[in-house]
N, C-alpha and C positions, 0 to 999 in steps of 0.2 A: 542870584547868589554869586559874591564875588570869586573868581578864579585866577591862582596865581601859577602863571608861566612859566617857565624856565629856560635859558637859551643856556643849554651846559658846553663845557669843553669838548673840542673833539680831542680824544684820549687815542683811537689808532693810528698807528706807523705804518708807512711812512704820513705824517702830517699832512689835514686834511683841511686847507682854509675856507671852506664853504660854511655857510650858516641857514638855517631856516630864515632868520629876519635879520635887516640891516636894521641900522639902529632907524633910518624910517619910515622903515615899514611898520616897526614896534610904535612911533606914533600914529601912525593911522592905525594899528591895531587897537589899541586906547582909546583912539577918538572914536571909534564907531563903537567901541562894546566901553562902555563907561565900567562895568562891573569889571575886565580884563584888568590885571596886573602882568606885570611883565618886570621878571631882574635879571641878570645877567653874571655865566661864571666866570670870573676870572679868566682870561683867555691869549699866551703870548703868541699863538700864531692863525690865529684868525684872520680873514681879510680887512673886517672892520676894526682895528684899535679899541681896547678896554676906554680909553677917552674921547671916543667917536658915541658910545654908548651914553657915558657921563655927561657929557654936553647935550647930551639930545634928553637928557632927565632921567633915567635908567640907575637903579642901582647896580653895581658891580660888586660882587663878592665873594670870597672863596670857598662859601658853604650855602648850599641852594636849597639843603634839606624843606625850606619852608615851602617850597613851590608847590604844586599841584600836580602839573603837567612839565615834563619834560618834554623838550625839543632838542634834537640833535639830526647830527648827517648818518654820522659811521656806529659802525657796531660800537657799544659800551663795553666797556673792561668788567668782566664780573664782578670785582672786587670794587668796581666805583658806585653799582646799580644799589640804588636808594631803596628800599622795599618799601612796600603799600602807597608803590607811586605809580603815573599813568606815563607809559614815555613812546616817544614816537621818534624812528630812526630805521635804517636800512637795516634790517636784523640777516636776510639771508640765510630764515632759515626754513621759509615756505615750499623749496624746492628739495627740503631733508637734505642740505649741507650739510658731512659730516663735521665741518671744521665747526661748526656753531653751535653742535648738539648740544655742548654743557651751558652755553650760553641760553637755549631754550629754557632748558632743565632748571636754570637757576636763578629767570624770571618765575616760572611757577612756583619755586621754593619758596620764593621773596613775596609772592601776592603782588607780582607787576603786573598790572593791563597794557600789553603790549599791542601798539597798533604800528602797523611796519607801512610805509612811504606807499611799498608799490601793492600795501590791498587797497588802497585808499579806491575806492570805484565807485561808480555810478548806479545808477540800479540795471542798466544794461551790463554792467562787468568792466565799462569800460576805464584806462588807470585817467585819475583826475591830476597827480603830482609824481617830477619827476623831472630829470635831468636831463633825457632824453634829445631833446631839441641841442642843447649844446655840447652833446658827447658827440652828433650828427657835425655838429661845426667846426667843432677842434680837430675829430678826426678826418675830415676830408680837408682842410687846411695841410693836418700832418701828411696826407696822399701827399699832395702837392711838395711840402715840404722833401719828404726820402727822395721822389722821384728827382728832385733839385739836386740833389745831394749825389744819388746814385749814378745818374747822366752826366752831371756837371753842369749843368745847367745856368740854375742858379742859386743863391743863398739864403733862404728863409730862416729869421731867430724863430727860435723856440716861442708858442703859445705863450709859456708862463712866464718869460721875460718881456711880455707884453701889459700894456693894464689893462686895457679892455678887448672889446669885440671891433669897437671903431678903427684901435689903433690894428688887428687883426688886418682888416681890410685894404687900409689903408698899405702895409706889406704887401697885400697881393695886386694891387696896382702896381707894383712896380716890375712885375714879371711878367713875361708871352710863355704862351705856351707851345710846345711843339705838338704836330699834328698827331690826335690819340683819339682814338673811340674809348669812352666809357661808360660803363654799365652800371647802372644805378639801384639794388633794389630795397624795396620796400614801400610803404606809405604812411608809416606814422610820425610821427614825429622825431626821431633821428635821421630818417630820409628827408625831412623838411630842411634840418637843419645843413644837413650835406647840398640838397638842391640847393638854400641861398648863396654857399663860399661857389657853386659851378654857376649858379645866374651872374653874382657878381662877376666872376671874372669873364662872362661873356660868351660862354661856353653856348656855343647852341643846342638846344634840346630838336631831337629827331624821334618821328613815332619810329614802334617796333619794326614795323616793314622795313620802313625805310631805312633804319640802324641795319636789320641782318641783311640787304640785298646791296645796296652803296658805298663807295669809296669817296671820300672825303678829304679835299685839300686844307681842312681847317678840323681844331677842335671839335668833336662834338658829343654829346650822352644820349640814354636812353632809360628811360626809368621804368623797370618793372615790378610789376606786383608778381603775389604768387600763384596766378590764375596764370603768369606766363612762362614762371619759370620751372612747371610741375606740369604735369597731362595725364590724366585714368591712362592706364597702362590696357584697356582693352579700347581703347580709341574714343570714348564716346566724351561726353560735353561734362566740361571739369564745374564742379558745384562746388562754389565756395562753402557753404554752411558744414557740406557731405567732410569736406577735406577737413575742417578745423577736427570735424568729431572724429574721424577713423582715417587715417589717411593710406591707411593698409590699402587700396584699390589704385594709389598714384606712386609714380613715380616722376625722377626728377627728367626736366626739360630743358636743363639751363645749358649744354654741351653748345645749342646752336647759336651760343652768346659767348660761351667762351672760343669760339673756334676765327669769330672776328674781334674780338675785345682785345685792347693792351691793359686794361686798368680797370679792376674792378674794385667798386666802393660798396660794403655791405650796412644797408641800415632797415635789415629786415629784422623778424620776432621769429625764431624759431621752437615752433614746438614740439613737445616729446614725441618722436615715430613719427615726425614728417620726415620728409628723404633727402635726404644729403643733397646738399647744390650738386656738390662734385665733388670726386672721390679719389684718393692718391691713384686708383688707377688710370682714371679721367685724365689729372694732372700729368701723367708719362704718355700719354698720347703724343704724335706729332706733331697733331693740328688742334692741341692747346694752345692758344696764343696768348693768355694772358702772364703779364709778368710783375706787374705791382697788384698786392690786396690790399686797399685799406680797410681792413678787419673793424670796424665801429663795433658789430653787434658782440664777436670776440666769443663764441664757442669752443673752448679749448678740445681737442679730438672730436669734431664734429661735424657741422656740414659743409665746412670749406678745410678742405683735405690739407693745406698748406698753413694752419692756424695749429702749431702744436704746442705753442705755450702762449702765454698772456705776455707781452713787453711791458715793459715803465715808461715813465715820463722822461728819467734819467736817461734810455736807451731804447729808445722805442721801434728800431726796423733793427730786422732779421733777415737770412734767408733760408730758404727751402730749398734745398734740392731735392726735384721731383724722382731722378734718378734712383737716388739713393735713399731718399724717404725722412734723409736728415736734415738737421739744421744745418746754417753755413754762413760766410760772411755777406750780408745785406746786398753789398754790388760783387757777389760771385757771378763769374759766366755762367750763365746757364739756370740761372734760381729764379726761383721766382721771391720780388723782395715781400716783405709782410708788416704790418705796421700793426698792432694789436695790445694797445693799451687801453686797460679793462677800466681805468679811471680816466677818461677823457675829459669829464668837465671839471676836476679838479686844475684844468691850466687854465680855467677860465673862471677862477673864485667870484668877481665882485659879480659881474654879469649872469652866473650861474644862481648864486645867492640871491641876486633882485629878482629874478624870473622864477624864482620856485616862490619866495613869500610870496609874489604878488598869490599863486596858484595857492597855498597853504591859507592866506588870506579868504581867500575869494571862496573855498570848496570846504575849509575844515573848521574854521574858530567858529563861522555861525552855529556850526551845531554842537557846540558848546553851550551855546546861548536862547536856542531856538528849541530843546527840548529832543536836539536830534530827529528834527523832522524829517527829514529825507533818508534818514538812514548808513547815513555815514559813516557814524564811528560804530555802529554795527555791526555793519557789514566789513570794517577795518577792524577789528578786535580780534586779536588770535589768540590771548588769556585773559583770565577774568579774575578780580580782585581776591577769590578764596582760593588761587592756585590748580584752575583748570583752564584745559582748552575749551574754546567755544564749540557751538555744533558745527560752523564754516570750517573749523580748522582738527577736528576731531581725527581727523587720517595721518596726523602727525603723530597719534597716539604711541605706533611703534617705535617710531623715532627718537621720540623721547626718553621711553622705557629700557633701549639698549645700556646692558651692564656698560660702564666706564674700566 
């Protein structure tokens, strides 16, 4: 049965040039699903050009009501949401964000089957699509970037007056670094994308041991997971499975990393009631040493004590004064600087946009076409065409139901 697409406008501020498919990836969408359509909204800040579409065979138009399925990046404006349509986009509201609630409330009203980016999973749970990889890239570039800025170093332009990830690189070739240990955590894929900007630039990587016991006349990192940076609080042998489910028995471990670290890079996943890396009173210790955060994962009052608001693109380093517990100018004496902008791969639109279709391709149109064999868009479905929640997502129920 044929299915028609829709690549709508992104509609939130500040503007969002990212796209689920470039215009060709929409022909290899076509060419492999013959029954796929695909048209295009009207779009003036998009990375790809309304005529980059046209040329590639795309309609472009300013009413998509025909579509099927939408595809988008950012949250949709109430007043834009199509009813008794299927639409996929970052909703933000899986975590009972209050800022989204009406936005829930008024896909159910409208009979949207709303499937959001990051339930998109596997049948282990694990997320299939997602930006992740290049928010790890922009933001440990932006380390590098304030730390230039702050020392005097040197001059790194901004991500988004860049075109690609090439030209990215090709910037940090032209810089040394001065001698810093940094600490690297996490494993998935925001930690991948931070390890490539520390491999290129040649940074040695050092096991754990050898990171907390050595002094080093060069660069070097050290990447932990969270089996290193956490310990049972009665001594015994930390269970990763144990900790995901209750982490009530641990506490944090991470002191004896920051007590040698200048720079820490965070591209962990923090979950509800696991324990703070470190905590503003951590941070007024005297044998805290670290002094640049590049915040990637960006928990605002959360497990890095010194992350107390979200930065911009526009303005992306802060500082923290541990002292005081307030913010302050980025190279203040004595601060620790912060770099925590919460949309990182938006400085990196084309590169960002090729690397999700490829994954939106590859993980979601099939089952479209395949009868939702593996369970995809299932298991992604958070309401269903007569304005209910699913039974995956049914514990939103309160959340929705609060009076406005």
């Amino acid at each position: 049965m044929p299915i028609t697409f829709a690549i709508i406008k992104e509609r939130k501020n500040p503007p969002d040039r990212r796209v689920v498919f470039s215009p060709e990836k929409c022909q290899e969408v076509i060419k492999k699903f013959p029954d796929a359509k695909i048209i295009v909204e009207a779009s003036d800040v998009r990375i790809f050009p309304d005529d980059a579409y046209r040329e590639a065979g795309f309609e472009v138009t300013d009413d998509v009501s025909e579509a099927d399925v939408m595809l988008g990046v950012k949250e949709v404006p109430i007043d834009a949401l199509i009813p008794n349509k299927k639409y996929f986009f970052f909703s933000h509201t899986i975590k009972k964000q209050p800022y989204n609630r009406r936005l829930l409330k008024a896909m159910l009203n409208k009979n949207i089957e709303m499937f959001d980016h990051e339930t998109i999973v596997n049948a282990d749970k694990h997320r299939l699509i997602g930006f992740g990889y290049y928010a790890g890239l922009v933001g440990a570039y932006n380390g590098y970037r304030g730390l230039g800025l702050r020392d005097k170093l040197f001059a790194l332009p901004k991500v988004e007056n860049l075109p690609d990830l090439e030209a990215v690189k090709a910037e940090l070739d032209k810089i040394s670094l001065p001698n810093l240990k940094i600490i690297l955590s996490g494993t998935g894929k925001v930690a991948r994308g931070a390890k490539e900007i520390l491999d290129h630039l040649e940074i040695r990587e050092v096991t754990d041991a050898e990171y907390l016991s050595k002094v080093y006349n060069e660069p070097v990192y050290c990447l932990i997971d969270v089996s290193e940076y956490n310990k049972r609080k009665d001594g015994g042998a930390f269970n990763k499975q144990e900790f995901y489910e209750d982490p009530k028995d641990y506490e944090s471990d991470f002191m004896k990393y920051a007590k040698v670290s200048d720079m820490f890079i965070t591209g962990h996943f923090y979950g509800n009631d696991a324990p703070y890396l470190f905590t503003k009173e951590d941070a007024k210790r005297p044998d805290f040493k670290i002094n640049f955060v590049a915040d990637i994962s960006c928990d605002v009052d959360g497990p890095v004590a010194c992350t107390i608001r979200a930065s911009t693109i526009a303005d992306p380093f802060y500082g923290y004064n541990p002292k005081t517990e307030t913010e302050t100018a980025f190279d203040a004496p004595g601060a620790i600087t912060v770099m925590a902008v919460d949309n990182l791969p938006c400085e990196l639109p084309k590169d960002a946009s090729e690397g999700f279709g490829d994954m939106f391709l590859e993980n979601v149109i099939p089952a479209f076409f395949n009868g939702d064999s593996d369970g995809i868009l299932q298991r992604a479905r958070i309401t269903t065409e007569d304005g209910k929640l699913t039974p995956r997502f049914a514990y939103l129920k309160d959340y929705v139901e609060i009076a406005d």
